[in-house]
C-alpha positions as CSV (number, residue, x, y, z in Angstrom):
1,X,-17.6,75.3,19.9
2,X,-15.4,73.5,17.5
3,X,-15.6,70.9,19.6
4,X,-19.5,70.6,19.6
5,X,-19.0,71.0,16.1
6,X,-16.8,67.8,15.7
7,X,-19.0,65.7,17.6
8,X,-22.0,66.8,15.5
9,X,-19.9,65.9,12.5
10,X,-18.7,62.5,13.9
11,X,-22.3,61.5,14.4
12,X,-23.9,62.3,11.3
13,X,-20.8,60.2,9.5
14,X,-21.3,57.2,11.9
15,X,-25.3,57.4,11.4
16,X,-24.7,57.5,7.4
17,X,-21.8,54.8,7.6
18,X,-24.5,52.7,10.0
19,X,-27.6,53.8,7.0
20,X,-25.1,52.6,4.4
21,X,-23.6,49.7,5.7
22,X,-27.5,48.7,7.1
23,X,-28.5,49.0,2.9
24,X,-25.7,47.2,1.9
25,X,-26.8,44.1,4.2
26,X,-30.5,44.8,3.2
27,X,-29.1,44.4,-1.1
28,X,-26.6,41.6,-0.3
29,X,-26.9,40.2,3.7
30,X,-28.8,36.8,2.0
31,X,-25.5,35.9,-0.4
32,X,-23.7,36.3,3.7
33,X,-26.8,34.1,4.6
34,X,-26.4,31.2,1.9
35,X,-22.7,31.3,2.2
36,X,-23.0,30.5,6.0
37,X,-25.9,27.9,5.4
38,X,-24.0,26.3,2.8
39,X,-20.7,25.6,5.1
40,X,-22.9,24.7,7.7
41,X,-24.3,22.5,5.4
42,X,-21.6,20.9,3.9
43,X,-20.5,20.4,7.5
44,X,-23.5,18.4,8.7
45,X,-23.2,16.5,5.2
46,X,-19.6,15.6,5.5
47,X,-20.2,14.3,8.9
48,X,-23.4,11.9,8.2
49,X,-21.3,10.8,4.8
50,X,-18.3,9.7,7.1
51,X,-20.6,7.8,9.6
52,X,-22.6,6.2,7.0
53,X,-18.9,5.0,5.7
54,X,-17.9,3.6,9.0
55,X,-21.3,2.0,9.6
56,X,-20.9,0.5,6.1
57,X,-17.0,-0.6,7.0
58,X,-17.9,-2.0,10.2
59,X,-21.3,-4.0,8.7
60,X,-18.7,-5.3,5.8
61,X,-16.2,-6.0,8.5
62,X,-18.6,-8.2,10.3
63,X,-19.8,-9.9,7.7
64,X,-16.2,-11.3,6.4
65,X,-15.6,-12.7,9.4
66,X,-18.8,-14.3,9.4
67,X,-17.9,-15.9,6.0
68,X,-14.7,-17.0,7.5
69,X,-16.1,-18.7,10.0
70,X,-18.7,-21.1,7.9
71,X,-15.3,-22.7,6.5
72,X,-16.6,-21.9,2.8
73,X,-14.0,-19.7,1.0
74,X,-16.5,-19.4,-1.6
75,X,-18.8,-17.6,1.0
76,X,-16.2,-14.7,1.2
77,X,-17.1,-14.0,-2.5
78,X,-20.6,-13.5,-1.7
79,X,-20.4,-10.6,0.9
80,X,-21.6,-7.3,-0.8
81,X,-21.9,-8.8,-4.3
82,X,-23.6,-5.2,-5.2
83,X,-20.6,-3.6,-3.2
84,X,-17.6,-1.3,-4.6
85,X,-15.3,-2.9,-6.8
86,X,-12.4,-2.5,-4.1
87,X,-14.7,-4.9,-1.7
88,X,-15.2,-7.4,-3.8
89,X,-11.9,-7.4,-5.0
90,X,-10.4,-8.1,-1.1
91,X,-13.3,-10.5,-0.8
92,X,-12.1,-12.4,-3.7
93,X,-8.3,-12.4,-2.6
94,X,-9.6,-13.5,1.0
95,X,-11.4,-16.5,-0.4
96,X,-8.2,-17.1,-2.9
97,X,-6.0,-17.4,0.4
98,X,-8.5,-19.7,2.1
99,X,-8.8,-22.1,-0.5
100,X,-4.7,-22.2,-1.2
101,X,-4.4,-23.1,2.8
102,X,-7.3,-25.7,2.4
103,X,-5.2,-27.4,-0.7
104,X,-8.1,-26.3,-2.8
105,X,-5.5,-24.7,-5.5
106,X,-7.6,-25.0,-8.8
107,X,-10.2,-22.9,-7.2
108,X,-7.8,-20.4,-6.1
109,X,-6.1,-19.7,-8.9
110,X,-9.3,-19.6,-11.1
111,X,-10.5,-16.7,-8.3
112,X,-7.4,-15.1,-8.9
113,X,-7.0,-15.4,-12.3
114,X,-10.8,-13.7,-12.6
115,X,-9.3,-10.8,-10.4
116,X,-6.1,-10.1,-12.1
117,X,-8.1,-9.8,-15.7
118,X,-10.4,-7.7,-14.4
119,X,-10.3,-4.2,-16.5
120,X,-12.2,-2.7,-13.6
121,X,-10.5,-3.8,-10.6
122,X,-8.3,-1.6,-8.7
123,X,-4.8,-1.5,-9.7
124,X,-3.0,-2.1,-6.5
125,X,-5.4,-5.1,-5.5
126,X,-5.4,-6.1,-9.5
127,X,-1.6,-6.1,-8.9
128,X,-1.9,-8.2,-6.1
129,X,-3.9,-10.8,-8.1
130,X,-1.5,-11.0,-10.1
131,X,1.4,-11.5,-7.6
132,X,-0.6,-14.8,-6.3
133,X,-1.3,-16.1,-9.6
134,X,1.9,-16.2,-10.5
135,X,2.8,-17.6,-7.2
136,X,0.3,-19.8,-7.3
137,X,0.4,-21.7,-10.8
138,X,4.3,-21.4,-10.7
139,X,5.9,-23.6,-13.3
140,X,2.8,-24.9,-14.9
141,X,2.2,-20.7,-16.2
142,X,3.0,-20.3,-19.6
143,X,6.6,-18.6,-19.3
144,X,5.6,-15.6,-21.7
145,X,2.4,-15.1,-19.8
146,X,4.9,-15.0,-16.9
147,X,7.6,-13.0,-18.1
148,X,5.0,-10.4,-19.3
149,X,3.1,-10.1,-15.6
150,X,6.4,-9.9,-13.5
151,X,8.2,-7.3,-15.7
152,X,5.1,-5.1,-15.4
153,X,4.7,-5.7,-11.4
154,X,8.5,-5.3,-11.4
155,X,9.0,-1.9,-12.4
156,X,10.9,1.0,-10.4
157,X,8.3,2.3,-7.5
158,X,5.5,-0.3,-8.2
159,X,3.8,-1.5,-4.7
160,X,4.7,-5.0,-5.2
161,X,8.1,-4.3,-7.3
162,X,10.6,-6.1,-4.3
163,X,8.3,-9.2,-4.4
164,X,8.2,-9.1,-8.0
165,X,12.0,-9.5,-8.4
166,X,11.8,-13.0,-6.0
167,X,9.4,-14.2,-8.2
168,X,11.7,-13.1,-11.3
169,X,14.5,-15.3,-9.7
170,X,12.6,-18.0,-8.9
171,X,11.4,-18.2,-12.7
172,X,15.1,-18.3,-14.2
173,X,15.9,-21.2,-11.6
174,X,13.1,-23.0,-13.0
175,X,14.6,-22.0,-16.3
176,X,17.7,-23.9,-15.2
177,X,19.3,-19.8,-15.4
178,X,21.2,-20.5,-12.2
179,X,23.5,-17.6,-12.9
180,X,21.1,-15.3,-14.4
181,X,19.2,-16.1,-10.6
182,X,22.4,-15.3,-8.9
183,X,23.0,-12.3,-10.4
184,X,19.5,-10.5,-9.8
185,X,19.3,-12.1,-6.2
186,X,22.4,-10.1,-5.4
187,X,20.4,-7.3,-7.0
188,X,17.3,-7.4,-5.0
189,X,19.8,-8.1,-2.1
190,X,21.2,-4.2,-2.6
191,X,18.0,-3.0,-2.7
192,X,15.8,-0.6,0.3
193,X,13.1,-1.7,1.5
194,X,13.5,-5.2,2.0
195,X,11.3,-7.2,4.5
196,X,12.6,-9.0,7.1
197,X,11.5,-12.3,5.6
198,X,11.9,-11.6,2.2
199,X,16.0,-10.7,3.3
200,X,16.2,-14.2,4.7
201,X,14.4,-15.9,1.8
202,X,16.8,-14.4,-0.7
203,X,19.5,-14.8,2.1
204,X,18.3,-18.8,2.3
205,X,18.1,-19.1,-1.6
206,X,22.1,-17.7,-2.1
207,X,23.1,-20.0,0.8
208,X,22.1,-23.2,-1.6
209,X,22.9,-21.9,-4.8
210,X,26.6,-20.7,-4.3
211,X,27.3,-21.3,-0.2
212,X,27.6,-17.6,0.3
213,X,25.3,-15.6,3.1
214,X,23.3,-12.8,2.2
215,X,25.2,-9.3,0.5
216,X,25.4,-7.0,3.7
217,X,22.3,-4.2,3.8
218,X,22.9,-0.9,1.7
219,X,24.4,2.0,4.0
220,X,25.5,-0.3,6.9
């Protein structure tokens, strides 16, 4: 009997625990329902936004090459004029590059020189900018101007800091600063990171300044 009992018991709780939980879905089952629409959603969204990005990519993509191929440098500038700022940044830089090959060095540098003003540009390709201008005007910059650009792309963890340095050395021999040159070659020299060619550029430009190979690679 007890154990009829029981079982009478144990169905009545189940049937109110089912009643309960049944009103509890019937208050709050649609929050349940948005929640699972909206991650669905967001799902379906995040999907068509990264193919509509690689569509985009791959539309830009073709069309820079296109630009290459006409021979016109200035045609790279042209590509996605309405585009993001990072675009026609690398379009810019693309045409700055043709034009230096070409011997067309005015227009480079004026293309470059746009870019690295730029208050809107992005900073790493702004940076860059900058890195060529200097690079490409050399002497003829104003030495302040020049002084001001590499100490800021010079600094401790900036993307372009090793380059930077080269440039810093190659502006003191210009200054007739052979030493000074000497010294911070040896510097950059001890420094991680170093390319393969900028190692043997530095390793080239001790060689004619004091007859002495490269300083040997930190750690080794």
């Amino acid at each position: 009997m007890a154990n009829q009992n029981d079982s009478f018991f144990n169905e009545v709780t189940d049937e109110l625990r089912r009643d309960k939980l049944f009103g509890l879905f019937r208050r709050y089952g649609w929050i349940a329902i948005l929640v699972i629409l909206g991650i669905v959603g967001g799902a379906i969204w995040r999907e068509w936004s990264l193919s509509r990005e690689r569509q985009e990519a791959r539309a830009w993509g073709d069309a820079i090459l296109a630009a290459q191929a006409s021979g016109d440098p200035a045609a790279l500038t042209k590509v996605d004029p309405d585009g993001s700022n990072e675009r026609k940044a690398l379009g810019t830089l693309l045409a700055a590059g043709e034009w230096a090959e070409s011997g067309g060095t005015d227009a480079a540098v004026e293309a470059v020189r746009t870019l690295a003003e730029d208050s809107e540009s992005d900073g790493v390709l702004k940076e860059l900018a900058q890195l060529k201008l200097v690079m490409l005007t050399g002497s003829s910059m104003d030495a302040a101007e020049k002084d001001q650009i590499l100490t800021h792309l010079s600094r401790t963890g900036a993307p372009f800091e090793l380059l930077a340095l080269e440039q810093k050395a190659i502006a003191l021999l210009e200054a007739d600063r052979e030493e000074d040159a000497i010294t911070l070659i040896r510097q950059i020299q001890q420094k991680e990171g170093l390319s393969e060619a900028l190692r043997q550029r530095l390793s080239e430009m001790m060689i004619v300044l004091t007859g002495e190979p490269e300083s040997s690679v930190p750690g080794e």
